[in-house]
N, C-alpha and C positions, 0 to 999 in steps of 0.2 A: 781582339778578344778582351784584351785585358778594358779598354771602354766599356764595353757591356759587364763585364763583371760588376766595375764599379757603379755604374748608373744600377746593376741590380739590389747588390749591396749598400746603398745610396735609398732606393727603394725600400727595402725591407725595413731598414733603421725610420725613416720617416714614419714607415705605418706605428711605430711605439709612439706612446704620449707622449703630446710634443712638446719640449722643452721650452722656456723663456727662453726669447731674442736678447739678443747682445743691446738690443734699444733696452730693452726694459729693463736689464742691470746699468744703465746708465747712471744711476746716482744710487748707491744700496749706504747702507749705515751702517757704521762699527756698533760693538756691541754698549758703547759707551755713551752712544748717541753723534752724528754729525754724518756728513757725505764722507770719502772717500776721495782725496785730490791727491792725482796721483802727482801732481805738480809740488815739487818741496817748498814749505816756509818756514820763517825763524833764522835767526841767527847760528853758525855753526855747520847750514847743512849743505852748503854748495863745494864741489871739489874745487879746487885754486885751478887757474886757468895753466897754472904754468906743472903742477901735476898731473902725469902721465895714469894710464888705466892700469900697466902694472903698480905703480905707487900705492892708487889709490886702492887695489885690491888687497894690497899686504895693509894697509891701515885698517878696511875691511874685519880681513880675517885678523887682527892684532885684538880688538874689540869684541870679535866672537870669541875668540881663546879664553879672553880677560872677562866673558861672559854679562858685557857689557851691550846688550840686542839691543836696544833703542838707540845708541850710539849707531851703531852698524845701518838701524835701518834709514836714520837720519841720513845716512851716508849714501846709500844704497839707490834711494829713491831720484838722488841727482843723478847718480851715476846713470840710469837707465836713462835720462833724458838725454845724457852728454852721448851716449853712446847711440841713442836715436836719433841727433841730430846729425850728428858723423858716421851714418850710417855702416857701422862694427856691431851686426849682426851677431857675431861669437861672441862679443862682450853683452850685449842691449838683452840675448835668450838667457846668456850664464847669470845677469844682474835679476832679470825680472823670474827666472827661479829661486832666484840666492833670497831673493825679495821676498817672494810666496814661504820658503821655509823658514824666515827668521820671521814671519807675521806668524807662522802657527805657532812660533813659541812665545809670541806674545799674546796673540789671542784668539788663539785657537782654528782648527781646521777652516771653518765655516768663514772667519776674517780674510784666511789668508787666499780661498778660491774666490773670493768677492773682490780681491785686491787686483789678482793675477786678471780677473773679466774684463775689466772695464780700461784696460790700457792697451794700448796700441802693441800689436806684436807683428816680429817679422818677419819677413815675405819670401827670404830666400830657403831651397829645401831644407835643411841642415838644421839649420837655427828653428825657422818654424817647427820641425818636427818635434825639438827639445820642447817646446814651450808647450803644444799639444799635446805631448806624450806627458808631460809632469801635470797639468792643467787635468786630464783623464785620469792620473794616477791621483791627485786630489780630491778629485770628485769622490771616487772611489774607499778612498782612505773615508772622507767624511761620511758617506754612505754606512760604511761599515764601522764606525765608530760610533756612529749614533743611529743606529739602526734600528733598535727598538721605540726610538722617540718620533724617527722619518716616518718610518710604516703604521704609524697612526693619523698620518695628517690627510688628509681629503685634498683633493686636487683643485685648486682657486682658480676659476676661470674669469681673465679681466682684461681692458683694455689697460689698466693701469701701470705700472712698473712691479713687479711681483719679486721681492728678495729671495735668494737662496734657501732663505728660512721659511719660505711657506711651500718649495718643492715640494714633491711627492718621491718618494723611491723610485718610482718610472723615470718621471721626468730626471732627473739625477740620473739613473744609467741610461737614460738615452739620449743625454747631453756626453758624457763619457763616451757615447761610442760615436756620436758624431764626430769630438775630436780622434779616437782612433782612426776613422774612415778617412777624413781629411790628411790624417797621414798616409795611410794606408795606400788611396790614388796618386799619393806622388812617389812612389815605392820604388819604381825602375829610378829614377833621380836619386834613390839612395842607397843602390848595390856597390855605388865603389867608394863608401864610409864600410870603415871597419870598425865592431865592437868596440874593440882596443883604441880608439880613438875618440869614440864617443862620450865624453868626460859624464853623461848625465846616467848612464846604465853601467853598473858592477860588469865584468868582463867573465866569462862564464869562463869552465876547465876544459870546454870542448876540444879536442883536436883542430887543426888550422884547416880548414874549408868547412866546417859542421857549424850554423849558427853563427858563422863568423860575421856577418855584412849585418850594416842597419834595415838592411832590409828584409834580410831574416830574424831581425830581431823583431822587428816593427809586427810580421805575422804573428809572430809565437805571441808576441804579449798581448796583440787582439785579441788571441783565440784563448790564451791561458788567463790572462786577470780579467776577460769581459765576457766574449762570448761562451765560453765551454765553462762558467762559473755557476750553478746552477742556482747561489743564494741571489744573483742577481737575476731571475727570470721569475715571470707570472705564475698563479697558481694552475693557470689552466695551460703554461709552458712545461712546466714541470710534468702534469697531470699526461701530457701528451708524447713522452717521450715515445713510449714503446709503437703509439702510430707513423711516424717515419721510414719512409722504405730504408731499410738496411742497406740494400745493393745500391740504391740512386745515394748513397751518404758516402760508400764505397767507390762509387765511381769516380774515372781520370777526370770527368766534367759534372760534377752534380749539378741531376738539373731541376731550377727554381721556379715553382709554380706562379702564373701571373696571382697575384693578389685578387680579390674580386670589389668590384669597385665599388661596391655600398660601403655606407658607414660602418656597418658590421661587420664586415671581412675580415680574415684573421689573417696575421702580419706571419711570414716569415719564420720561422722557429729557429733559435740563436744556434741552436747545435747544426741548422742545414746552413745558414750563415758559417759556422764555423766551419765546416768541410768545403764550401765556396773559398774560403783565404786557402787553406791550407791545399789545395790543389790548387790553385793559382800558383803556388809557390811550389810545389810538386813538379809544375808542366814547365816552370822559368829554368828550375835548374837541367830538368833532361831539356830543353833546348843547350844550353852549356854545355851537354853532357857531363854534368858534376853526381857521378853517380852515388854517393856517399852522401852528398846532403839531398839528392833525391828519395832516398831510400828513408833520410831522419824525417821527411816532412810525412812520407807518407807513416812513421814509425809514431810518429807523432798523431796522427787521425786513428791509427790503432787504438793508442791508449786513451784516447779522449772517447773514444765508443766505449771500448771497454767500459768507462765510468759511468757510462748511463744506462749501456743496455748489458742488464747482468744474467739476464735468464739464459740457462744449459742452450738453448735455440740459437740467439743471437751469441752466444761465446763462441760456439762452434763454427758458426759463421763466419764469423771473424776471424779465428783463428784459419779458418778454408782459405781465405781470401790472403791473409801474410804466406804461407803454404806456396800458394798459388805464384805468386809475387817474386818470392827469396829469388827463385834458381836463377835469377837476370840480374841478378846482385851479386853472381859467385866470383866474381872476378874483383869486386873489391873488398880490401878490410873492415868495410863498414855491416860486411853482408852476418860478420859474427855480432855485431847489436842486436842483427834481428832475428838470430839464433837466439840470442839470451832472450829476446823477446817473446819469440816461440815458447820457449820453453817454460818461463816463467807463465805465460797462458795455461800449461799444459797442467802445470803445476797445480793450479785453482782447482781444477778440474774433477775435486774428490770423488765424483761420484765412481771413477775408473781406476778400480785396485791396481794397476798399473800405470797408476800416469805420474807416478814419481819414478818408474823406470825409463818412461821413451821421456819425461824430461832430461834423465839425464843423459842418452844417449843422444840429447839435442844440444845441449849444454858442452858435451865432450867434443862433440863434432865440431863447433866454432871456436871450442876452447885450442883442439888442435889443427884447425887450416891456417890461421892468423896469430902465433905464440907472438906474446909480448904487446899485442894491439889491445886498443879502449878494450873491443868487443869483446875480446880473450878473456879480460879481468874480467868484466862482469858472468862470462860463462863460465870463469875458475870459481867465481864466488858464488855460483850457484849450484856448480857440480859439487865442492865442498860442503856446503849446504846440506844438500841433501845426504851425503856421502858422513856425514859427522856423526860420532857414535852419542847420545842420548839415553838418560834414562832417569827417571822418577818414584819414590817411591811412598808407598800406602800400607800403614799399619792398623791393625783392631788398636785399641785403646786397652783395652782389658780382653784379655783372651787366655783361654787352658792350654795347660801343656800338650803339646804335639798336635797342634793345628796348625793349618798352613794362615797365617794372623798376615804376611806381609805381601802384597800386591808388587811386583816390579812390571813399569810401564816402560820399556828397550826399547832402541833399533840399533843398527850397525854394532852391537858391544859383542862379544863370544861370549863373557863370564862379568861376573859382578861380585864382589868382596865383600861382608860382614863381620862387622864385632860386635858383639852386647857386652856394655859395659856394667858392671853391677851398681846401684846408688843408695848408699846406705838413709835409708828414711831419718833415722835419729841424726846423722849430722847433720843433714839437709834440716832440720828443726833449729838446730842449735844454731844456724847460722845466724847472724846478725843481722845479713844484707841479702834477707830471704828473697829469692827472684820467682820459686814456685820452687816443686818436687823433683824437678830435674834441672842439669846443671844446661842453662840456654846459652851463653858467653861463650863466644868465639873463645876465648883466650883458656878458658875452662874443658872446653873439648879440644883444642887441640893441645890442652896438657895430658888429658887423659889418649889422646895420640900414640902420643911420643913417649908417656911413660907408665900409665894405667897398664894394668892389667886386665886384659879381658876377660868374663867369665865362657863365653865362649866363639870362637873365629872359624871361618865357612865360606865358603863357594857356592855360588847358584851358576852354572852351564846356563846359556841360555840358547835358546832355537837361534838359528841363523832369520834373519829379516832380510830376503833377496827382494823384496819388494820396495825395502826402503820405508814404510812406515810402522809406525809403532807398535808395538804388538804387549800384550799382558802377560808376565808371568807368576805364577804363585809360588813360594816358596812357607818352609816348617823352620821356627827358629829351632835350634839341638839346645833347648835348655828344659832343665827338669826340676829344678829349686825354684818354687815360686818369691818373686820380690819385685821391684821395680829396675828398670834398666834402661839403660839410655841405646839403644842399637844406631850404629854409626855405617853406612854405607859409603863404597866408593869403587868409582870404576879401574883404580890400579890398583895392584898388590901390595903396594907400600904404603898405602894411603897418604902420600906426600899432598903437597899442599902444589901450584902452579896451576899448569894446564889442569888439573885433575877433577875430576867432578864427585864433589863430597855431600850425605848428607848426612842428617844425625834426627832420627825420633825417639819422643818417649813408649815406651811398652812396659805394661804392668802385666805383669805373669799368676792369675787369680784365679779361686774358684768362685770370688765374692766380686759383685758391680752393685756400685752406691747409685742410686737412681734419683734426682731432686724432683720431689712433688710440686714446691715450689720457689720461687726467686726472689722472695722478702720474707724477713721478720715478720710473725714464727717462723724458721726456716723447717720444713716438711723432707726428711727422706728416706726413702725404701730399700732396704738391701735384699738382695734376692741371690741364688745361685746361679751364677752362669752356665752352669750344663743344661739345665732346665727349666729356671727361672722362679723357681719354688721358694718362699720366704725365707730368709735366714735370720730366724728368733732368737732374742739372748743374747745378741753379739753387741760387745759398747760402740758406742759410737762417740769420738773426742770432738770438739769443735775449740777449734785455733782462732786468734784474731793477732792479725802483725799490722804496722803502720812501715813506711821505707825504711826508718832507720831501727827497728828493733827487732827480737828475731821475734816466731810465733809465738804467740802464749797462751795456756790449754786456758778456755773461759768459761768451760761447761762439758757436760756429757751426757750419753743416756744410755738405756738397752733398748735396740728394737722390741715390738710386742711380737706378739702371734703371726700379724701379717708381714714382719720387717719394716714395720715404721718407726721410725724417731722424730721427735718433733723437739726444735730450741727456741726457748724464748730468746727476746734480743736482749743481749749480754750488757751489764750496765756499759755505759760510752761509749756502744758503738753507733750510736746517733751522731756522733760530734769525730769532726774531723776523719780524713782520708785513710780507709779501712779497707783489708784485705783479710776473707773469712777461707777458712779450711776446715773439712771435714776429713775425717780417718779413722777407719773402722779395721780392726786388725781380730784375727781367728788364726792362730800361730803364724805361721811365714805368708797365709793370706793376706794380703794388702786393699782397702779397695779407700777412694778417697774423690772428694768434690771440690773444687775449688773455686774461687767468684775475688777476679783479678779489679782494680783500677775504678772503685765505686763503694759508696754506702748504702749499708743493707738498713733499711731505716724502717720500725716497725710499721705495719700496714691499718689504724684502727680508725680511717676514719669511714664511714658508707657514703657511697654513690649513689644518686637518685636519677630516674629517668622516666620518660613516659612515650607511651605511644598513642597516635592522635590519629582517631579512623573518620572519615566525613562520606556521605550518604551519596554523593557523585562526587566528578571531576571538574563537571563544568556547569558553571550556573549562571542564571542570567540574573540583572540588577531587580532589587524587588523581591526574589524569591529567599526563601527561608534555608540555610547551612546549617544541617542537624550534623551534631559530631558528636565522638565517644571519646573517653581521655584512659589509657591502664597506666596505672604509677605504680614503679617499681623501686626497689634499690638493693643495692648489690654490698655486701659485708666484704670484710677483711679475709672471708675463704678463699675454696678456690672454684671462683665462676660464681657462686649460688646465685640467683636470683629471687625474691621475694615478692610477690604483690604489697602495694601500702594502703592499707585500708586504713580508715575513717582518717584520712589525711585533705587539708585544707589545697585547696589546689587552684590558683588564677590559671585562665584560659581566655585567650585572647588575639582578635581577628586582624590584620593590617594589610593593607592596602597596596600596589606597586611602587607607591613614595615612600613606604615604611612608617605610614600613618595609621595611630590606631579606631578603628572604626567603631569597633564591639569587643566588652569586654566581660569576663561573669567568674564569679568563685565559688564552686561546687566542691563538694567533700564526696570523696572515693566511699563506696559500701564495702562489705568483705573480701570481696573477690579483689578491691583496688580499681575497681570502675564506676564513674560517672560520667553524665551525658548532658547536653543541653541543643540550645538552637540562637542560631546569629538569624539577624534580618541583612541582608543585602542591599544596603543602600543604596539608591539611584544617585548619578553628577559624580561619580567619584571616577579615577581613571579605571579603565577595563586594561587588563590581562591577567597578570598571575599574581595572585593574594596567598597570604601566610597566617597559619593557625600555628601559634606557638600556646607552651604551657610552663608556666614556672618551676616545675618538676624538671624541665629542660624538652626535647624531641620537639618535631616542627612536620607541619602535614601542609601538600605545594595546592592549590585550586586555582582552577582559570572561573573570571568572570568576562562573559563575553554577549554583546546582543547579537542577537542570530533569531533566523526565522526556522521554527521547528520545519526538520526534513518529513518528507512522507514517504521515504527510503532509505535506504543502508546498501552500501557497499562493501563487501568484505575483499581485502586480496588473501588467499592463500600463502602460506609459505611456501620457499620454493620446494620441488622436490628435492631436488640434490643442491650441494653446495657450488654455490655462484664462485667463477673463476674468471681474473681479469682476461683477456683477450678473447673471452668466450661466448657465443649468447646465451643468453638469458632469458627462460620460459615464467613467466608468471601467472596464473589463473586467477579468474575472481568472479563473484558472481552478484549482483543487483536485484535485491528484493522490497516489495512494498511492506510497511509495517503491518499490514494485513496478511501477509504470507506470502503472495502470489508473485512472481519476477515480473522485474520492470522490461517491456518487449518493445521498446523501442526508445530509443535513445542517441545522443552523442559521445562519444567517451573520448574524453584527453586525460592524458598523463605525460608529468614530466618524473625522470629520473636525476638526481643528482649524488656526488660520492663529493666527501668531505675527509681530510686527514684529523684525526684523530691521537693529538699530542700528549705527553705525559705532562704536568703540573710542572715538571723541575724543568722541560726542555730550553726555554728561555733561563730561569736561573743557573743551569750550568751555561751560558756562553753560546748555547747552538742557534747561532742568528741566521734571519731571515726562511724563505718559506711564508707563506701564508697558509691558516687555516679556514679559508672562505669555501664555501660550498660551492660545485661547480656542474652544472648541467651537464650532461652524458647523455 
């Protein structure tokens, strides 16, 4: 069995593009220019005959320490040879990695997998597996470090010698997985290496028989850094996931459809690749009967579904199948892993107001068969989890007395504690090291703690949550003096500090809310009444400007008019340097206030101009006449208005795909801000999409294209109902001559295709690879 595995998995990896031969890196170039000899010259760089490989490894590593790499690699480059001629495989794999990582610190990733290619490596399991596995992890590494620059390159077909540097992303992982494979069939040769002995792999925390052998190691990192990676699979891999039978991925023997033999056959899909390894090593250990790492491998194809197929459908499924599975695992302690595993399935689950109950009663279950095992802890830390009391809260910003203003978001708590602290406005002015209106500083609230006076302290009861998730409660602050307050919540009675969960908002207690019309000089705002929202006329309004180090300082004022508006000019200097502006409007113990933190409010006077550009079709042929319209507008320092710009002078002007300009003309706008003219279409220029720009600014897109006029039209309808993936898809359409009458005889092809659709920043945040190529469906 295991032969046939690998000739199939042997198979699938071939059908990927195929990588350059070991001939054709034959002689590749540093990035400095010359070959690559892996043979040493120069003085300095031979070990002495009469130095030992321990010696010379401490000399080695004395030069890396001293951060001396060229030394080292001087050094290095013999040792592998001495070590090849004296066939000390543990030294020749340890030298010719030590070799590849001190080349990436010289020069870089791409140097150092070019180094490792092109030299003799060796033959026994152990050692070749090291050299294979680091040689795959490199690949890897470089893939994904330069991943934005690979996945641009077109794939160079030659007889010639083809460098690293001209790969394609393909070929690169499916050079990386050939070296997996190649370990991978020598794998029974490597079950009696232990982790812990294997100097090239970190030693995991598992328990002693879970992952412990090279040979469990060698599956997982096939399947976890290559195969089950989804940045390293095709668009039409990715695109494919959810067609996979679920149960044949689940199955003790997943089985692998022959490929079809044309050039167009499609290869293998890396996730049925990856259920192929990992039941391999599923069916090794129950021959062992090692029920604990039979149980991890299959715990392991759990979690790797999981990651793909997320729909309610396939969860469930999945989850059936661990379910199904567990009760043949009760006899060992591994069997509470897969309780936590359950459970934590169970958990995702939100659509079942009760699945953070039977999680935990999955969770408790393995917590208590197996006390003190792996699986226990992960089921303690999940029953805790759930079981942890929780709570958040949400206040109005300005709200009347005896309204319920605070939102509390609970579970597990009984009761929740309150203080509003009072904050006197005028010292909070006075302050020097003004931070805003309320005191934000840890060090500040928890004086007012420990020694403040509250204005007033309270209890919220809350519902019991037998369900375990969160639930809303409202609560009425007991205060009846309007002012500002700083309200401090916490889940004990003492509001100590530790374990405890604290929080602290602002609450303005008002009949008055400042409202900003707008966000720059002149600053625009409206005060209204909060019970009603009716103007409140006559009331001053102060405006403050502070810089970090000074406190606020009044720079202006006004009285609302009739409708509650105030408007401030911008206050001399506050153009110039790091400015923090405050609004405060006071009606006796009423309070209501604006604030605008960490920015300059800089007056707003100069106008924006723009235009819109309308043209008579979309698509023209060379030779024909571009009749267009221009409207110019521009937009003042209010807020929004726009204007038409009449008798304004206006270029407008036509360019071409290369960004050449073909036609160009300057027309002056009439009253309304519109003018028109007409381009000619030149013939011999390139055809596609041409640009009508206007000095005003705005831009209108038209295709020039030669084409033979149609003598019909095809329309497709929309769908009726909204299209769903897994679903079919009805679409209607109907073929008329331009004379009226349906076209009644015909051929009709169509192709479908679905394309992803990324945001602008997805490459600038970091989220690599993926392709966004359109893909026939």
């Amino acid at each position: 069995m295991r032969s046939s595995l690998a000739s199939t998995l042997a198979l699938a990896g071939a059908l990927a593009l195929a990588a350059p031969s070991c001939q054709q890196l034959a002689a590749v170039s540093r990035p400095g220019g010359g070959a690559i000899d892996p043979t040493p010259k120069g003085e300095n760089t031979k070990v002495p005959a009469t130095m030992n490989s321990t010696t010379a490894w401490k000399e080695i590593d004395r030069r890396l320490d001293e951060q001396k790499l060229q030394e080292a690699a001087d050094r290095l480059a013999p040792l592998v040879a001495s070590a090849r001629a004296a066939g000390a495989e543990a030294d020749w794999a340890k030298a010719l990695v030590r070799q590849s990582q001190v080349a990436t610190a010289l020069g870089g990733l791409e140097t150092s997998v070019e180094q490792m290619k092109v030299q003799p490596w060796p033959k026994g399991s152990t050692a070749r597996a090291a050299v294979e596995l680091y040689y795959a992890h490199a690949l890897l590494a470089y893939l994904s470090g330069y991943d934005w620059e690979i996945r641009q390159r077109e794939r160079v077909v030659s007889d010639d010698k083809i460098d690293l540097k001209a790969w394609t992303a393909e070929q690169i992982a499916a050079e990386a997985e050939r070296s997996f494979l190649a370990v991978w069939e020598r794998r029974d040769g490597l079950a009696a290496v232990a982790v812990a002995d294997f100097p090239y792999l970190e030693a995991n925390d598992y328990p002693q028989g879970i992952r412990s052998t090279l040979r469990d190691a060698v599956s997982y990192l096939f399947v976890d850094r290559l195969l089950g990676d989804s940045s390293f699979w095709s668009a039409a891999e990715a695109n494919d996931v959810w067609q996979l039978d679920l149960g044949n991925l689940l199955a003790d023997e997943p089985q692998v459809p022959s490929p079809p033999a044309t050039s167009g056959g499609t290869a293998v899909h890396p996730l049925l690749r990856a259920a192929v390894v990992l039941a391999d090593l599923e069916r090794w250990h129950r021959g062992r009967r090692e029920l604990a790492a039979e149980l991890e491998a299959r715990l392991a194809r759990q979690r790797l579904f999981a990651s793909h197929r997320e729909s309610a459908g396939d969860r469930a499924r999945l989850r059936a199948d661990l379910e199904d599975r567990l009760p043949r695992f009760r006899g060992d302690s591994w069997w509470a892993v897969g309780m936590a595993e359950l459970a934590g399935e169970v958990d995702l689950d939100s659509g079942d107001p009760e699945h953070r109950i039977r999680a935990r009663e999955l969770a408790a279950a393995g917590e208590k068969a197996y006390p003190g095992s792996y699986g226990a802890k992960l089921c303690r830390e999940l029953r805790t989890g759930i079981e942890a009391p929780d709570f958040a809260l949400q206040m109005m910003a300005v709200d009347g007395a005896g309204r319920r203003s605070i939102e509390i978001s609970h579970r597990n708590l009984p009761e929740i504690f309150l203080r509003a602290y009072p904050v006197d406005l005028e010292q909070q002015l006075a302050r020097k090291e003004f931070r805003g209106l309320f005191p934000n500083d840890e060090r500040e609230i928890e004086k007012l703690i420990s020694g403040g006076e509250p204005a007033a302290a309270w209890s919220v009861a809350l519902p019991p949550t037998a369900d375990f998730l969160t639930h809303r409660t409202f609560a009425t602050p007991p205060l009846t003096v309007p002012g500002l307050y700083l309200v401090i919540a916490s889940a004990e009675k003492s509001f100590a500090r530790g374990a405890n969960r604290r929080m602290a908002l602002p609450f303005t207690q008002s009949h008055l809310v400042l409202l900003q019309e707008s966000q720059a000089f002149p600053w625009e705002v409206r005060l209204v009444e909060g019970a009603d929202g009716r103007a409140a006329a006559g009331i001053e309004v102060t405006l403050y400007r502070n810089t970090w180090h000074e406190a606020p300082a009044a720079v202006g004022s006004a009285r609302t008019d009739a409708s509650g508006r105030a408007t401030f000019a911008s206050p001399d200097g506050s153009g110039s340097g790091y400015s923090n502006f405050l609004l405060v409007a006071r009606r006796g113990g009423d309070i209501a206030a604006a604030q605008r933190y960490g920015g300059e409010l800089r007056p707003v006077t100069n106008t924006h101009t723009g235009a819109l550009l309308f043209t008579d079709r979309a698509v023209y042929r060379p030779q024909q006449k571009l009749f267009w319209k221009v409207l110019g507008y521009a937009s003042g320092p209010g807020r929004g208005a726009l204007t038409p710009s009449p008798g304004t002078a206006v270029a407008v002007w036509l360019t071409d795909p290369n960004g050449e300009k073909v036609a160009e003309a300057t027309v002056t706008t009439n009253r309304f801000g519109t003018a028109a003219g007409e381009f000619p279409i030149p013939a011999g220029r390139l055809l596609g999409q041409w640009t009508l720009q206007s000095a005003l600014g705005g831009a209108a897109q038209v295709r020039v294209e030669e084409y033979k006029r149609p003598t019909f039209e095809v329309e497709v309808a929309a769908p009726a109902t909204d299209l769903r993936l897994n679903r079919p898809a009805e679409l209607a359409g109907e073929a008329r001559y331009y004379f009226g009458l349906p076209v009644s005889s015909g051929r009709v092809a169509w192709r479908v295709t679905r394309q992803p659709e990324l945001p602008w920043w997805w490459r600038w945040w970091g989220f690599a690879g993926g392709s966004t190529e359109a893909q026939p469906i």
